[in-house]
C-alpha positions in Angstrom: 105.3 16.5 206.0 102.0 15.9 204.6 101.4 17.9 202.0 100.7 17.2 198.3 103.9 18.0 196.0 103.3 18.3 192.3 106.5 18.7 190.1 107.0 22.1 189.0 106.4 21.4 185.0 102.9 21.5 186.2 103.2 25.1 188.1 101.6 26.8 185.2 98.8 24.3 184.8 98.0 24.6 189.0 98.9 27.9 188.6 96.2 28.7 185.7 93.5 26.0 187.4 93.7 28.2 191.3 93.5 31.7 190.3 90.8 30.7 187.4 89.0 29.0 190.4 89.5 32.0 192.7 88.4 34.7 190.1 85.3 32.6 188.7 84.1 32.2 192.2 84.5 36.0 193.6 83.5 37.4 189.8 80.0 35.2 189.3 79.2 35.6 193.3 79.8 39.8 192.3 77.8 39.4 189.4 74.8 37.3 190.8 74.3 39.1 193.7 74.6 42.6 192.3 72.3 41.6 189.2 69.5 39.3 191.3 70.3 40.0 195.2 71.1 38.0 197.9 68.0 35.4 197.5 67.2 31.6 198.8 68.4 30.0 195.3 71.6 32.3 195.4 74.1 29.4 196.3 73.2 26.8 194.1 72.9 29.1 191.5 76.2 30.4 192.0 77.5 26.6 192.1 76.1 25.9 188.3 77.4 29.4 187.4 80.9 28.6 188.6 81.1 25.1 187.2 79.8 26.2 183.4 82.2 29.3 183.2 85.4 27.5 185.0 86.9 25.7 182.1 86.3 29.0 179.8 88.3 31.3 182.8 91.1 28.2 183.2 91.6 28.3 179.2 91.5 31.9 179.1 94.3 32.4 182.2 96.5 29.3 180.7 96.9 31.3 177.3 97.0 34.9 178.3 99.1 34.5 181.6 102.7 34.2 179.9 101.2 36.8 177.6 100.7 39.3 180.3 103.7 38.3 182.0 106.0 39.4 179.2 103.8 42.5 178.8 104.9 43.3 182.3 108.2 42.5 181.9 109.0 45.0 179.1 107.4 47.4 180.7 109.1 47.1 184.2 113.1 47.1 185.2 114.8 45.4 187.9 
């Protein structure tokens, strides 16, 4: 078994850090291409654009993640 195992205190943290990743890179792709087209600079402008609006989206899902969860949780039943 090679895979990497990181203790489960750290779920929200990897939790927060992937789907931040995920969203900033399918969001700012959206955005770019819609706003400019598809053009020869596209990719490395979507690279900056990812890497300066990451660590806003990873603080933003960290904080409003249990928020949301709880949110859903009232509003749902088992």
């Amino acid at each position: 078994k090679n895979t990497m195992q990181i203790p489960s205190r750290f779920a929200p943290l990897l939790f927060s850090a992937l789907l931040s990743a995920i969203m900033v890179a399918i969001v700012s792709a959206f955005v770019l291409i819609m706003a400019q087209g598809v053009h020869p600079g596209l990719p490395a402008q979507w690279v900056r654009s990812c890497l300066t609006t990451w660590p806003v989206e990873f603080r933003s899902v960290f904080v409003v993640a249990p928020l949301v969860r709880q949110k859903v949780a009232r509003m749902t039943t088992r």
